[in-house]
N, C-alpha and C positions, 0 to 999 in steps of 0.2 A: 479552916485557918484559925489559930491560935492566937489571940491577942494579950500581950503583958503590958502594964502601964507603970509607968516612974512619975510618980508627982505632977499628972496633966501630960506626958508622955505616952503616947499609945507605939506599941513596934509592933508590927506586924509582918510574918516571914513570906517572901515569894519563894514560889516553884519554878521562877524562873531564872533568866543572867541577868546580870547587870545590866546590861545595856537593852537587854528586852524589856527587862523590867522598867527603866527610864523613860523609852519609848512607850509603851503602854499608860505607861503615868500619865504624858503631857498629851497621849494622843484622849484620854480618859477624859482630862483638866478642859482640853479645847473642846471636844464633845459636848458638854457641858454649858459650854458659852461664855466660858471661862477666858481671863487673858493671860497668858506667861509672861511676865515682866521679866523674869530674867532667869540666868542659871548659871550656877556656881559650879565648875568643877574644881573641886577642893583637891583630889589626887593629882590632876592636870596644873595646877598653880604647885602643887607640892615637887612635881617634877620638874616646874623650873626655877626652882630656888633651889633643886640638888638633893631632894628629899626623897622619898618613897612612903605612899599610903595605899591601902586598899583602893579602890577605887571607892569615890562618894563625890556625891553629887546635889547640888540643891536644886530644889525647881520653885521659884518665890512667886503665887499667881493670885488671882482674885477677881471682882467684879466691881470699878469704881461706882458705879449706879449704885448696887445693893449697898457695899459698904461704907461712901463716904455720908449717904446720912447717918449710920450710926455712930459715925468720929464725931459729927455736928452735935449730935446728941450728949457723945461722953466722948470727949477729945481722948481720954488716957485708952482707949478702947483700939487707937490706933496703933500702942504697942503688938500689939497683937494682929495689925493687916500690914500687908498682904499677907495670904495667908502662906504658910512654907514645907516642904513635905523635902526631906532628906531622903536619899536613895544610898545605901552602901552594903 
């Protein structure tokens, strides 16, 4: 697998669909011991305001234990948690 990076951007292609590919993400995240706070479907809000997008998705996750001491540490460190993995 091929990785290109934009300015602290990493993309990275699946072999798989979209919605495999999703599912493998959060089932990856949780694995882990990870929690999913939440998930964006960006295409699904964009269809109800009358739009049309690819389909994309965000899955916004993390680990409060690991990362809230490092926010204690360096409060500006929280821009950066949860952490976020876009799918589209």
């Amino acid at each position: 697998m091929s990785e290109s990076g934009t300015k602290g951007l990493v993309q990275l292609p699946s072999g798989h669909s979209f919605a495999d590919t999703l599912s493998r993400l959060e089932s990856t995240v949780q694995s882990k011991g990870l929690t999913i706070f939440a998930r964006i479907h960006f295409s699904d809000d964009a269809g109800k305001a009358g739009l049309k997008v690819n389909p994309t998705s965000m899955v916004i996750f993390g680990n409060p234990k690991a990362g809230t001491p490092l926010i204690i540490a360096s409060p500006t460190l929280a821009i950066d948690f949860p952490l976020k993995i876009l799918v589209s």
